[in-house]
N, C-alpha and C positions, 0 to 999 in steps of 0.2 A: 644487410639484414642477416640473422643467423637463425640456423635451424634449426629448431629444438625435439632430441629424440623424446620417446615416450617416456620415460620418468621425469623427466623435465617437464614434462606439459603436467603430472600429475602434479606437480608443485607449484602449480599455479595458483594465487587466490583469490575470490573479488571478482565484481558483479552478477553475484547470486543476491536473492530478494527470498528473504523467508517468509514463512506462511504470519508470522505472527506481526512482520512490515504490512502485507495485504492485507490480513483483519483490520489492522488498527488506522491505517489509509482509510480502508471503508467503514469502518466505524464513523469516526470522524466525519467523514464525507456525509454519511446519513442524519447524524448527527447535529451539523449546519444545514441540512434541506430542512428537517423537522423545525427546527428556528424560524429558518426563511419562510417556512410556510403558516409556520402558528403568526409570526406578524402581517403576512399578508392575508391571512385569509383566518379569521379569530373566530372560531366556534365555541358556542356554549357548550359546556359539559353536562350529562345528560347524570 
């Protein structure tokens, strides 16, 4: 294994998750409940 001083480790890149990965995860995700739920449970619109 070898030891990498501090500028080495600044040039690292990868496994960061941006904000715009976790909006659109939870979009999505929201997105399929709302389905799931309008089939199972179907309310009239008022």
């Amino acid at each position: 294994m070898k030891n990498l001083n501090i500028s080495e480790m600044k040039k690292i890149k990868g496994g960061g998750v941006s904000i715009s990965a976790i909006l659109g995860i939870g979009s999505l995700i929201t997105f399929l409940a709302g389905i799931i739920d309008g089939f199972a449970r179907p309310l009239k619109c008022n």
